[in-house]
N, C-alpha and C positions, 0 to 999 in steps of 0.2 A: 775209523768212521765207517757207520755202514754204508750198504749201497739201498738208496730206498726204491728201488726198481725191485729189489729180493723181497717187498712185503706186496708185488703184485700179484696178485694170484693168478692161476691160466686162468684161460677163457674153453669154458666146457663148447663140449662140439657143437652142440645146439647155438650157443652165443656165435661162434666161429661162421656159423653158416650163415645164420640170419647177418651179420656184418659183408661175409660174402655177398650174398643178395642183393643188400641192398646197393655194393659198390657196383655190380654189375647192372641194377638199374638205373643208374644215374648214369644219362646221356651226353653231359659233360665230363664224367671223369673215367676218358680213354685213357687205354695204356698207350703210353710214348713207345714210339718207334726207335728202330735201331737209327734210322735218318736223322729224325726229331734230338735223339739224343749228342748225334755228332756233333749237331749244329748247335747245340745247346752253348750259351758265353753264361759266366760266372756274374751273381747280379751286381758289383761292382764296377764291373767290363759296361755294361746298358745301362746302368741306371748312377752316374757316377756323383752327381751332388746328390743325389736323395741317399746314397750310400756314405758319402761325408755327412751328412745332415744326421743321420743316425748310429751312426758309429760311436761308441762309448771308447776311453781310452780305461786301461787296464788301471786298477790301485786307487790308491787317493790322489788327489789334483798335491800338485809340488807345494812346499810353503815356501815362504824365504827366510823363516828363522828353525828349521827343524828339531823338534825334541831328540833326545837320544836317549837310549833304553839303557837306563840302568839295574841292577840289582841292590834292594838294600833291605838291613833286617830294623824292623821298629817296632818296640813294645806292643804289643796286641791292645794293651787297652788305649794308646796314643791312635790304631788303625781302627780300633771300635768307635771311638770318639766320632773320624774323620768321616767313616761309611755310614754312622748315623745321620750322619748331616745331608744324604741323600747321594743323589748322579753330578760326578763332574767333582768327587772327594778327593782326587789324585790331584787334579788343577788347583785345589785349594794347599794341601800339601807343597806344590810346586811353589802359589803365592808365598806364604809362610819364610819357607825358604829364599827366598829372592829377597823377603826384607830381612831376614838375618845372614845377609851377607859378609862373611868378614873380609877385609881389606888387604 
């Protein structure tokens, strides 16, 4: 996988300075202090329901019956069939199977 930070290109000196400039005219955004920064708490630490309120949990949400990843080989044209039928050809595959269950 690439890295897509590698297709930014620099920034010529000219661009450089004018971004310079203008951070140093904006009267709101001082540099922080070595103080400022000591002091500084983590925004979980101050802000701790609005950091539960937005907090995303990693993956997909749990199910209670989980599929499990098989490997299997099936005729190309039985897969042509299945993919022609659109998004969601595997679930159908799945259905098929479930009612040819043997006992």
């Amino acid at each position: 996988m690439s890295n897509p930070k590698s297709h930014i290109r620099p920034l010529a000196d000219e661009e450089e300075a004018e971004i310079q400039r203008q951070i140093a005219a904006d009267p709101d955004d001082g540099e922080a202090t070595d103080e400022q920064l000591a002091q500084a708490k983590p925004f979980a630490e101050v802000f701790p329901e609005l950091f539960e309120s937005i907090r995303r949990a990693r993956g997909r949400p749990a199910v209670e019956k989980p599929k499990q990843v098989v490997s299997i080989r099936l005729d190309q044209d039985v897969v042509s069939k299945f993919k022609a039928t659109g998004k969601g050809w595997q679930a159908r595959i799945n259905e098929v199977l479930k009612k040819a269950k043997v006992s």
